[in-house]
BANU-458258 format. One record per residue: residue in one letter; y, x, z of N, C-alpha, C in turn. Coordinates in pm, whole numbers, padded with zeros to 5 digits, always signed. Atoms other than C-alpha are relative to their C-alpha. Layout:
N
AYXZYXZYXZ...
END
This chain:
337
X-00009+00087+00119-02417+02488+00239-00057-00138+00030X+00050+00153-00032-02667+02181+00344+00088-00057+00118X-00052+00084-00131-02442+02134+00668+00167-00098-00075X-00091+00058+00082-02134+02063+00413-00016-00090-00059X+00013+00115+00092-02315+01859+00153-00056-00090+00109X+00038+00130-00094-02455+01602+00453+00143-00050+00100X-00102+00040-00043-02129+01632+00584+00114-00116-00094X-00092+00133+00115-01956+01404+00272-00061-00132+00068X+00041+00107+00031-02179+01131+00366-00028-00046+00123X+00010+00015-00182-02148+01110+00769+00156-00023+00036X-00113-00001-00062-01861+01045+00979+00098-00095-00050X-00119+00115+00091-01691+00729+00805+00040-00110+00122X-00074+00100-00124-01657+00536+01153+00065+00078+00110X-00114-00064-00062-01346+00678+01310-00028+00157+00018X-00005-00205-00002-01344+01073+01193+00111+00040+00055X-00052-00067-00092-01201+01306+01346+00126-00020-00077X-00065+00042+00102-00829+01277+01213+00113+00049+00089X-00132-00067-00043-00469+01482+01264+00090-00120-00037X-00088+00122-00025-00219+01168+01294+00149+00098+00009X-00113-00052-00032+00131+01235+01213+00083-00067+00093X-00063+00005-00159+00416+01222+01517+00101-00115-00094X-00085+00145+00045+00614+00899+01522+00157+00073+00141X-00139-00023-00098+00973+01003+01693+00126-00085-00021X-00079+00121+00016+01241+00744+01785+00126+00048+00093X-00117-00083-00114+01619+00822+01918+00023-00124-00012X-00029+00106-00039+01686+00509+02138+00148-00029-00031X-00184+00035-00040+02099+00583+02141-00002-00022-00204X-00062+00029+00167+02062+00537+01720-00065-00134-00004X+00053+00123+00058+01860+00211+01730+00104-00138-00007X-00086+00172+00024+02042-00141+01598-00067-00096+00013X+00089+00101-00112+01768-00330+01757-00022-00108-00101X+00028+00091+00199+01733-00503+01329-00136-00017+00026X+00156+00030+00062+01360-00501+01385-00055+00017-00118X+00050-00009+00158+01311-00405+01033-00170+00115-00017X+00096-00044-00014+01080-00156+01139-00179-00028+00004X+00126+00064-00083+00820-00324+01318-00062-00112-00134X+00042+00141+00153+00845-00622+00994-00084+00063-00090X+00025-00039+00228+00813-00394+00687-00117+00127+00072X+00127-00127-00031+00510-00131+00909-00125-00123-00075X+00137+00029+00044+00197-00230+00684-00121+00026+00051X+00134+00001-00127-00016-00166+00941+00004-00030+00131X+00015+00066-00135-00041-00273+01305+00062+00177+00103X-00077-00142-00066+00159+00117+01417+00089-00059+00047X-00156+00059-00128+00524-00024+01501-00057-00113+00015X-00063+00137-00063+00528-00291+01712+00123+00012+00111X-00148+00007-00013+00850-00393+01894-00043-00048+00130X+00006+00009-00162+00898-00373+02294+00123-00130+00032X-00120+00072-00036+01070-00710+02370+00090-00013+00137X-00029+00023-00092+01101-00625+02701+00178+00122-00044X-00068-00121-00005+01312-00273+02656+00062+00011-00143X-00077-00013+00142+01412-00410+02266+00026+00106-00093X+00044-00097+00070+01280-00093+02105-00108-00024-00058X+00157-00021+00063+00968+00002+01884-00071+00042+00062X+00048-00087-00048+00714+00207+01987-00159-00009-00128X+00087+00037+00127+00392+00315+01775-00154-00013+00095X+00138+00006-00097+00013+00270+01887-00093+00005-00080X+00093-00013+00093-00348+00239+01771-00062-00110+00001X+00067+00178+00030-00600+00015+01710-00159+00043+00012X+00110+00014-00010-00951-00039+01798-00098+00189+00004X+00019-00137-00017-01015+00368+01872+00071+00092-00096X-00120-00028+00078-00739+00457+01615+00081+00045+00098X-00075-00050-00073-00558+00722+01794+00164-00116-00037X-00125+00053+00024-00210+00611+01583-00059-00107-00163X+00073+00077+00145-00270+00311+01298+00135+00055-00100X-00121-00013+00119-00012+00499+01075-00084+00119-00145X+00037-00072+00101-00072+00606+00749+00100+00054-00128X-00121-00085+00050+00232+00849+00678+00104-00109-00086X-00098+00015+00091+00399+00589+00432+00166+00009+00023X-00103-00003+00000+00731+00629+00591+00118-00105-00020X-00082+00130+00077+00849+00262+00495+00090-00045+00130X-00114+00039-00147+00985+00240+00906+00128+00087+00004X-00107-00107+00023+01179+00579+00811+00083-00081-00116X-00060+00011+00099+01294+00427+00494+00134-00124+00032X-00065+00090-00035+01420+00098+00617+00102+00005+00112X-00086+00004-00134+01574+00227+00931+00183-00020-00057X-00175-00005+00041+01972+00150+00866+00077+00134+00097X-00079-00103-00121+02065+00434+01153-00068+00130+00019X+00074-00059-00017+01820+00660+01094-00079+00029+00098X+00070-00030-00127+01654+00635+01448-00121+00038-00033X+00201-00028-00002+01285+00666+01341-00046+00132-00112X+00045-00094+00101+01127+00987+01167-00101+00001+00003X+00149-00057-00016+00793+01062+01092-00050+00116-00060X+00044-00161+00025+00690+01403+01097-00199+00034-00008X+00122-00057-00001+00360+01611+01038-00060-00079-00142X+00054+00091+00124+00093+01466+00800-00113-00060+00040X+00196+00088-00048-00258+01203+00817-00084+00086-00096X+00083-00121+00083-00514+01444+00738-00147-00039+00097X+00157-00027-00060-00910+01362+00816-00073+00147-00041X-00001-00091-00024-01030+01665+00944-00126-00003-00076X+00123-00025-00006-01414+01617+00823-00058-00144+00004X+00057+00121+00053-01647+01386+00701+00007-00067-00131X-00016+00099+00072-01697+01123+00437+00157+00034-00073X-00112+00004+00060-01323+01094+00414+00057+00109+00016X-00089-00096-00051-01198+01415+00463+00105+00006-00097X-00075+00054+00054-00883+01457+00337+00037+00147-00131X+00002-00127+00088-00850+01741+00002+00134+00062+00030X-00086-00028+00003-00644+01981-00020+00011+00117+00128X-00050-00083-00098-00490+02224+00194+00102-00058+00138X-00076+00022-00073-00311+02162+00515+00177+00048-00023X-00141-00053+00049+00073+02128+00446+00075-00002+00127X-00070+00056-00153+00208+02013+00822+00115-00029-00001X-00106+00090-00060+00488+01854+00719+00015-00095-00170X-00015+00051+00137+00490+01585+00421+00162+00049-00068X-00155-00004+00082+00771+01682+00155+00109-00131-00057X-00059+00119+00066+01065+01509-00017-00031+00074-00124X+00044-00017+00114+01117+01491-00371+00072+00158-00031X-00074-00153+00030+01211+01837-00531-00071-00007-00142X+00049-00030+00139+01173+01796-00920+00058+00091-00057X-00073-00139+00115+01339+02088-01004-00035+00127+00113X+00009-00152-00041+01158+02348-00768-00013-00035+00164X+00005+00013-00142+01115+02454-00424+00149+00010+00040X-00146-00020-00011+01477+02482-00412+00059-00098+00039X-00059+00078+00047+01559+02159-00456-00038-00078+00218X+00015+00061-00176+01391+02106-00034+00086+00035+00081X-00102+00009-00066+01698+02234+00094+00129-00058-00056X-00101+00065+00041+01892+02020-00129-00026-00197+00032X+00001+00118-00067+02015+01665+00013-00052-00098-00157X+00015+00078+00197+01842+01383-00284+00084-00033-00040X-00114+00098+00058+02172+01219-00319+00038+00106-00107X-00019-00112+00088+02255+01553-00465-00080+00049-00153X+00049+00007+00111+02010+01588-00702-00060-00092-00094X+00042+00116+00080+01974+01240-00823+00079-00032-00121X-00104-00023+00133+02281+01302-01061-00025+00058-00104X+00013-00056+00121+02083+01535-01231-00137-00038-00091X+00122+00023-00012+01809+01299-01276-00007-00113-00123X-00066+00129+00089+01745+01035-01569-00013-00133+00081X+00024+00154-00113+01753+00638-01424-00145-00036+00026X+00172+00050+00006+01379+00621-01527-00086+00112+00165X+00053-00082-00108+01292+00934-01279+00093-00087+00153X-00123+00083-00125+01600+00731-01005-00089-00090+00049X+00149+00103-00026+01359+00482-01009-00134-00005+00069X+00151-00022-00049+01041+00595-00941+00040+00075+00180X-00049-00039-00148+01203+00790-00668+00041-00085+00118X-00075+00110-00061+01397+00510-00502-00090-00102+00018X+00127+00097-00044+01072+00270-00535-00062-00006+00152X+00075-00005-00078+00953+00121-00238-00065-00117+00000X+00097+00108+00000+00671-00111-00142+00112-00139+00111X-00047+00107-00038+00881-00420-00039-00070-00112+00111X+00098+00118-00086+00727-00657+00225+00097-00111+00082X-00107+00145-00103+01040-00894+00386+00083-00010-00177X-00023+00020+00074+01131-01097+00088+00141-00129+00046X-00080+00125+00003+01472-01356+00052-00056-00096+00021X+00020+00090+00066+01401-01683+00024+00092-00071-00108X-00096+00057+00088+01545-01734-00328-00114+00018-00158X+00104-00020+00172+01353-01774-00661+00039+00076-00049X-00048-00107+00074+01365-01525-00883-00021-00069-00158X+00010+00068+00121+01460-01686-01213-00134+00038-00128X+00102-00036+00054+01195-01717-01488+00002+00104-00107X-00039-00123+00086+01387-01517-01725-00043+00144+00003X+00097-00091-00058+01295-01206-01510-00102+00002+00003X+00114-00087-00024+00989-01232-01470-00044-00006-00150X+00008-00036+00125+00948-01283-01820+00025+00126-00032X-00048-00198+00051+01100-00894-01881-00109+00039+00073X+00084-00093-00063+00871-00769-01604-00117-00033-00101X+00095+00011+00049+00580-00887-01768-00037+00027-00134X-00049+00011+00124+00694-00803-02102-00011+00168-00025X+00030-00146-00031+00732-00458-01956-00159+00046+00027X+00181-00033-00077+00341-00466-01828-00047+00030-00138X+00058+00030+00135+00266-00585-02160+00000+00144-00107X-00057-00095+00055+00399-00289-02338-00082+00166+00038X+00049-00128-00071+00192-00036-02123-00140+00084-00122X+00102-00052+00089-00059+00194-02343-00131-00062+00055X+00170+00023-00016-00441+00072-02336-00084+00042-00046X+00113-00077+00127-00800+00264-02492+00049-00103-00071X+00072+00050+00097-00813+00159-02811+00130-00112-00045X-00117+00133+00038-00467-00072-02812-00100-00149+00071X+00151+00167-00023-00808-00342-02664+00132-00101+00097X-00077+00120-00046-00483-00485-02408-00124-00085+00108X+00107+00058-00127-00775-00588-02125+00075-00104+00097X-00065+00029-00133-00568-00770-01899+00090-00128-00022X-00066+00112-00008-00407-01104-01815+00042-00054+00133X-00083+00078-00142-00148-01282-01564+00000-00127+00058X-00076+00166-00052-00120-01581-01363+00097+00042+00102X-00134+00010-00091+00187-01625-01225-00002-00104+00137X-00016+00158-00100+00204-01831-00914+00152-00005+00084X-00115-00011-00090+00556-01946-00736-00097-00131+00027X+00077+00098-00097+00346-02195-00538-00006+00016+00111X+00006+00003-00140+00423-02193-00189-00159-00035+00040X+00092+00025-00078+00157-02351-00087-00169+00010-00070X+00069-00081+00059-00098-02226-00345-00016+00133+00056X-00001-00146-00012-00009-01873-00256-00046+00029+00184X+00031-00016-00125-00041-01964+00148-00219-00025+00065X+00142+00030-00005-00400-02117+00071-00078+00175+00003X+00008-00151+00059-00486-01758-00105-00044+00102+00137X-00002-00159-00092-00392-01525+00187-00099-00072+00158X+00141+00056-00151-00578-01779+00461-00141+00040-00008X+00133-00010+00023-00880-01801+00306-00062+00139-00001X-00022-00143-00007-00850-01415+00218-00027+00089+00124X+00037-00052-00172-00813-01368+00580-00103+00029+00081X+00167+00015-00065-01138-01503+00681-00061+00132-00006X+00046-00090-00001-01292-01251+00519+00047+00144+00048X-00024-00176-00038-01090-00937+00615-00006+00021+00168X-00014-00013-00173-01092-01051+01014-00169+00022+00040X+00177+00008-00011-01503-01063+00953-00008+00210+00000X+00062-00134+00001-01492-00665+00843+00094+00046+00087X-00068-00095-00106-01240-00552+01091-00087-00023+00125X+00053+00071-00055-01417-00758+01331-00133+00159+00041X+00128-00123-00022-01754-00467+01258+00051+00161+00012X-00039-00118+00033-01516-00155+01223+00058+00010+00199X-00069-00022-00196-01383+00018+01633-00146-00011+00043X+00078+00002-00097-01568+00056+01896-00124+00100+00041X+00054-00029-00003-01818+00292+02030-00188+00001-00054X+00173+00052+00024-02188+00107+01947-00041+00088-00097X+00117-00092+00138-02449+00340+01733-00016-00081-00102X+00006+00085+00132-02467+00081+01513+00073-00054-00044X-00103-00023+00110-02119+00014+01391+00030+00091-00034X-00007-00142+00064-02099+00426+01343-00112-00036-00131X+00108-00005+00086-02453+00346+01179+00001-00085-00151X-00006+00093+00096-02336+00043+00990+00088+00043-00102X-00142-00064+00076-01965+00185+00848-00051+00126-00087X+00088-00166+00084-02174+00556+00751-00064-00082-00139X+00055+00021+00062-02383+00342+00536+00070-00069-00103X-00078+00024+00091-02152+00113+00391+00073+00066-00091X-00047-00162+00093-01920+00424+00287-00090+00046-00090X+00085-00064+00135-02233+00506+00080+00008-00113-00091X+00023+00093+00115-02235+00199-00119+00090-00013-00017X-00174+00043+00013-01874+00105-00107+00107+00118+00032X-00040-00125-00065-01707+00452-00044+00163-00049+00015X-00160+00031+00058-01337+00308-00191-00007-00114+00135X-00058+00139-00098-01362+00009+00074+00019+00056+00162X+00003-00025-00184-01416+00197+00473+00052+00090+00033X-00096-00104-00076-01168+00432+00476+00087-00118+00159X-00065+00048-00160-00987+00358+00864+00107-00063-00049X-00148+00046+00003-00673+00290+00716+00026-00146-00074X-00034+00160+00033-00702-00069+00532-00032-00048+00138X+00041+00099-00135-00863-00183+00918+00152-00030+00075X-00121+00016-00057-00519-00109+01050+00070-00144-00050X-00108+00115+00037-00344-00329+00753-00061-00115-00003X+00037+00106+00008-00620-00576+00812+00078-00092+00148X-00042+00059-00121-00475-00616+01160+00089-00045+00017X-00131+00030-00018-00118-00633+01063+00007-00133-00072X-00018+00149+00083-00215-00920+00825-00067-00126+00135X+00051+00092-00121-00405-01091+01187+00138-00022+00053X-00115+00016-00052-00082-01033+01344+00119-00092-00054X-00054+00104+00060+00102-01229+01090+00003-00119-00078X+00084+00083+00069-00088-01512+01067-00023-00026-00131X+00039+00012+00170-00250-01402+00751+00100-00017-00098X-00089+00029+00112+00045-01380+00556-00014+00133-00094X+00040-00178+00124-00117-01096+00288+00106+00039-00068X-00117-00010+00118+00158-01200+00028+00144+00016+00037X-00138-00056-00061+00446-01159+00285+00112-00185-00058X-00116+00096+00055+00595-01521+00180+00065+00008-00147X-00038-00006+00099+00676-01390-00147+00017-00075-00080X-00008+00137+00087+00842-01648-00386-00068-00020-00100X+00122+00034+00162+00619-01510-00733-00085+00123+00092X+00108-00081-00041+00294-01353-00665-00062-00029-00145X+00046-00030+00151+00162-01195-00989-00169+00040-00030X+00154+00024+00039-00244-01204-01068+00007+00122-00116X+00027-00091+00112-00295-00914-01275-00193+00008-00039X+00142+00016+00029-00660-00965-01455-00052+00113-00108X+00030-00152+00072-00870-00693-01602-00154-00093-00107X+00124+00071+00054-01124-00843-01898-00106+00142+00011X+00102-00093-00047-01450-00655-01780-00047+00064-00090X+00032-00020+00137-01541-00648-02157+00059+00173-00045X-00085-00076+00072-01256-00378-02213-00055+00144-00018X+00069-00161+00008-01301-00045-02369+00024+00093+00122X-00007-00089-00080-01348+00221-02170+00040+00019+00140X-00051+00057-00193-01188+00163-01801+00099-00072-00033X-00129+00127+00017-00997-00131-01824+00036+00039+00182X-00059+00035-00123-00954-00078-01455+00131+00112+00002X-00132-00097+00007-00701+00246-01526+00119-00083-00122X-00040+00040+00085-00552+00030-01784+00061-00145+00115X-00017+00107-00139-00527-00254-01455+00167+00077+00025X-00109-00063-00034-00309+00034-01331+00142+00046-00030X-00080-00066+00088-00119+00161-01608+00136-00119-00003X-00096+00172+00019+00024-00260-01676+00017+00027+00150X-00107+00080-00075+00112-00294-01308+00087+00082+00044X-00086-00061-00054+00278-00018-01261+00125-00008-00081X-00124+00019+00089+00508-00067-01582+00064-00126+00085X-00067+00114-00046+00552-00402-01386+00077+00037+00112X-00088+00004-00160+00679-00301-01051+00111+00105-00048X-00093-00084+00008+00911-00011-01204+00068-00105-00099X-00079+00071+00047+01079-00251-01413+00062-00090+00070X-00054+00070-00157+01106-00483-01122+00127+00023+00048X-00092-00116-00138+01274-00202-00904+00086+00009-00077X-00179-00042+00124+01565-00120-01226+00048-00146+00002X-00118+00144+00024+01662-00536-01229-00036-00042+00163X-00077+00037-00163+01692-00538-00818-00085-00104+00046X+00079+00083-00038+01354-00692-00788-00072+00076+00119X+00088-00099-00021+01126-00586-00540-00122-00028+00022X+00213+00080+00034+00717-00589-00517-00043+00119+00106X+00113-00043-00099+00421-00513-00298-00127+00026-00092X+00148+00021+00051+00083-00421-00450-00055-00047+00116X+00102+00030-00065-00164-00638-00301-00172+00034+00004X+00102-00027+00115-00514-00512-00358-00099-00124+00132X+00087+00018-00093-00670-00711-00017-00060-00182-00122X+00050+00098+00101-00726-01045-00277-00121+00011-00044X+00094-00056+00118-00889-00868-00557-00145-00005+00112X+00140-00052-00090-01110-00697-00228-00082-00108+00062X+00031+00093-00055-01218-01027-00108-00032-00148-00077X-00011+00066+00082-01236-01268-00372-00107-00034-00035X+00112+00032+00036-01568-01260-00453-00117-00103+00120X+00040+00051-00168-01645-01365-00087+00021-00140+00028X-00073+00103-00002-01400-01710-00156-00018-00070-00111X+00017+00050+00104-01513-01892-00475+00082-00096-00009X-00108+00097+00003-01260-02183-00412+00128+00089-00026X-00139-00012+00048-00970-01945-00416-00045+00052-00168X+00004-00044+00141-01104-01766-00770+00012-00178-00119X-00046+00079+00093-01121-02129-00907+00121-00092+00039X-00103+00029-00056-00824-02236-00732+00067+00043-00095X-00085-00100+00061-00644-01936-00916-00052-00037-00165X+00041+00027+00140-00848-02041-01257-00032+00108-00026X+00071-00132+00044-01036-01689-01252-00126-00036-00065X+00184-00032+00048-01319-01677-01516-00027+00067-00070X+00037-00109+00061-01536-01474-01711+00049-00022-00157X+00078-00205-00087-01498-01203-01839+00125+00031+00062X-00085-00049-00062-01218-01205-01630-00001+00067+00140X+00096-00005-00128-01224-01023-01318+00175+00008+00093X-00185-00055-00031-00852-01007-01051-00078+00151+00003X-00034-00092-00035-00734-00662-01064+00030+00072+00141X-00082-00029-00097-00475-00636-00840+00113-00135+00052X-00068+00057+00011-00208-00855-00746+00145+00077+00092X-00112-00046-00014+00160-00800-00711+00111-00088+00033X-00075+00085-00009+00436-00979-00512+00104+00059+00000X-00151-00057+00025+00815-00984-00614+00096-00098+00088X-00124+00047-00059+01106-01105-00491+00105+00038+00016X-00050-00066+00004+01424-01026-00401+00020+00055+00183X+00011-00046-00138+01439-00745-00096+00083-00054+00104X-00065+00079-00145+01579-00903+00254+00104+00162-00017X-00081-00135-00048+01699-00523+00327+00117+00055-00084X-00095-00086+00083+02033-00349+00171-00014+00067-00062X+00051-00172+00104+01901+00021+00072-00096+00011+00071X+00096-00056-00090+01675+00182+00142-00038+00175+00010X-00044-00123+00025+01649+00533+00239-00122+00118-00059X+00085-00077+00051+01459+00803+00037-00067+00081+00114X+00076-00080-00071+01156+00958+00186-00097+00124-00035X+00146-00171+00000+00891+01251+00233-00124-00054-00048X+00106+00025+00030+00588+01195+00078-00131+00144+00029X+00124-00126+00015+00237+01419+00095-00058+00046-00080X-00022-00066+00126+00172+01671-00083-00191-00044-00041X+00103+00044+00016-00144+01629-00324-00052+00135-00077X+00030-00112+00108-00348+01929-00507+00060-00005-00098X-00025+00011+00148-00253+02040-00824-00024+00180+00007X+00066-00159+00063-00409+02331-01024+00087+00025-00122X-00065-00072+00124-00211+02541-01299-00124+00095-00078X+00099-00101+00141-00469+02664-01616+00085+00052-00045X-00085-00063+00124-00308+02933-01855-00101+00121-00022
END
C-alpha cells in the first residue's frame, strides 16, 4: 500500500511508458507531406533525402507520439497507421484504466458496430453525432478570410452553451491580425523553449526538479506537451499555425462555481459549429499556459481583471480535402444499477 501511494507522486521525468507502433507502406505514399505538417508534436518528420516520413523521439522520448492519429487521418493513400496505445506504465502519470492494446474506432451502437466500416454506420447517425465524429484538430490553414458573418454564428453558438447559474463567465476577442497573432505565439515561445529547455536528459536534478513541479503543477509536466513544445521550435514558433481568426476565449474568475468547465462547455459549442459550416479549428491551450509569464502580450490582447484567457481557438478554412475517420482510446467507464 505505502509503495503505491509514493508511487503517484514520483516518476514525472520520463516514466516508464508503452508507445504506440508508427507503420508506413512506402509503395502507398504521395510524397503530400501532410503528415509530417499536421503531426502536433515533433514524431513525423520527413526524410528529404529518401522523400518519406519516418517517426522518432525527443530528448529521451522513446517515440514523441501521443496516439492522436491526425498523420493517419490526413494521409490521402492511407500509407501511415498507428497501432497499439500510449499508456504510462507507473508513476505520477500513470495512465487509468485497463490496458486495451489497440485504440478503437467509433462503435455507437455496440461492439458490433467494430467490424462495421464508419461510412456504414454514419447513415444511421444524426448530423450532430456526424460531426463530432468527423471533427478533427485542424493545423494547415488556407490563406483566405473567413467572412465575419461566420464567425458571428460560431460565437453565437458558444454563446448559447449552458453555464451554473445561467452567470455566462466568459468573453471573446477575436483577432484576424496577422501580425498581432505572430507577436502572441513569439513571445509565447520564449517561454515554452525555457521549460522544454529543463525537461530530457539524464541529471538528478531535472528528474528532481520535474517530480516536484508535478506536485505543484500536476496538469502542466506530463511528457507529452514537451514534444508539442518542440514542434512549435521547429516551426519557428508558429503556436497558432498562421491561422487567419484566432479566438480568445476568457473565463471571468468571479464566475459561479467552475467557470473553467463552463471555459469548456462555450468552446466546444464553438469548434462543433465550426466543423458543420466547413470551418476548421485547433484548441490552443499553450497561450493561456504562458501568459502570465508575458505581460505585454495579456495587454497587447486587452486581458484584464477579473478576466483570466481560457483557452484559445484557431479557425480557418482546412488546406486538406477529407479527412479520414480514426481510432481513438478507450477511456474507463463504470455502469451503476
Amino acid at each position: 500500500m505505502a509503495g503505491s501511494f509514493f508511487e503517484k507522486f514520483t516518476g514525472a521525468h520520463l516514466p516508464p511508458t508503452q508507445f504506440p507502433r508508427f507503420e508506413f507502406d512506402a509503395d502507398k505514399c504521395t510524397h503530400c507531406k501532410l503528415c509530417a505538417a499536421t503531426c502536433p508534436t515533433s514524431c513525423i518528420q520527413w526524410d528529404e533525402a529518401r522523400d518519406i516520413p519516418y517517426s522518432t523521439g525527443y530528448k529521451g522520448i522513446e517515440l514523441a507520439c501521443i496516439s492522436c492519429n491526425n498523420c493517419e487521418s490526413v494521409c490521402p493513400s492511407g500509407a501511415i497507421r498507428v497501432r497499439g496505445e500510449y499508456r504510462v506504465l507507473r508513476g505520477r502519470y500513470q495512465s487509468p484504466g485497463e490496458p486495451m492494446g489497440e485504440m478503437k474506432p467509433a462503435h455507437p451502437f455496440g461492439q458490433a458496430d467494430l467490424e462495421r466500416d464508419f461510412k456504414s454506420i454514419a447513415s444511421d447517425l444524426t448530423e450532430t453525432e456526424q460531426v463530432i465524429y468527423n471533427r478533427r484538430s485542424i493545423r494547415m490553414f488556407k490563406d483566405e478570410p473567413v467572412p465575419r458573418e461566420l464567425i458571428h454564428r460560431i460565437i453565437e453558438a458558444a454563446r448559447f452553451a449552458p453555464s451554473a447559474g445561467n452567470g455566462q463567465p466568459v468573453k471573446f476577442i477575436v483577432s484576424t491580425n496577422p501580425s498581432l497573432n505572430r507577436m502572441v505565439d513569439r513571445k509565447c515561445t520564449r517561454v515554452l523553449n525555457a521549460i522544454k529547455w529543463l525537461y530530457g536528459g539524464s541529471q538528478w536534478w531535472r528528474k528532481a526538479t520535474v517530480t516536484l513541479l508535478s506536485w505543484l503543477m500536476v496538469n502542466k509536466w506530463d511528457q507529452r506537451p514537451i514534444c508539442a513544445m518542440e514542434k512549435v521550435s521547429q516551426t519557428d514558433g508558429d503556436i497558432t499555425f498562421s491561422a487567419p481568426v484566432v479566438i480568445h476565449i476568457l473565463k471571468d474568475t468571479r464566475g459561479i462555481s467552475h467557470p473553467d468547465i463552463e471555459i469548456g462547455i462555450t468552446a466546444q459549442n464553438l469548434v462543433l459549429a465550426a466543423h458543420a459550416l466547413g470551418l476548421g479549428t485547433c484548441y490552443i491551450g499553450f497561450i493561456a499556459s504562458t501568459l502570465k509569464y508575458v505581460p505585454s502580450v495579456k495587454k497587447a490582447l486587452g486581458i484584464e481583471y477579473p478576466y483570466e484567457l481560457g483557452t484559445s481557438i484557431c479557425v480557418g478554412y482546412p488546406k486538406m480535402k477529407r479527412l479520414n475517420p480514426i481510432a481513438r482510446g478507450m477511456v474507463p467507464v463504470e455502469w451503476l444499477s
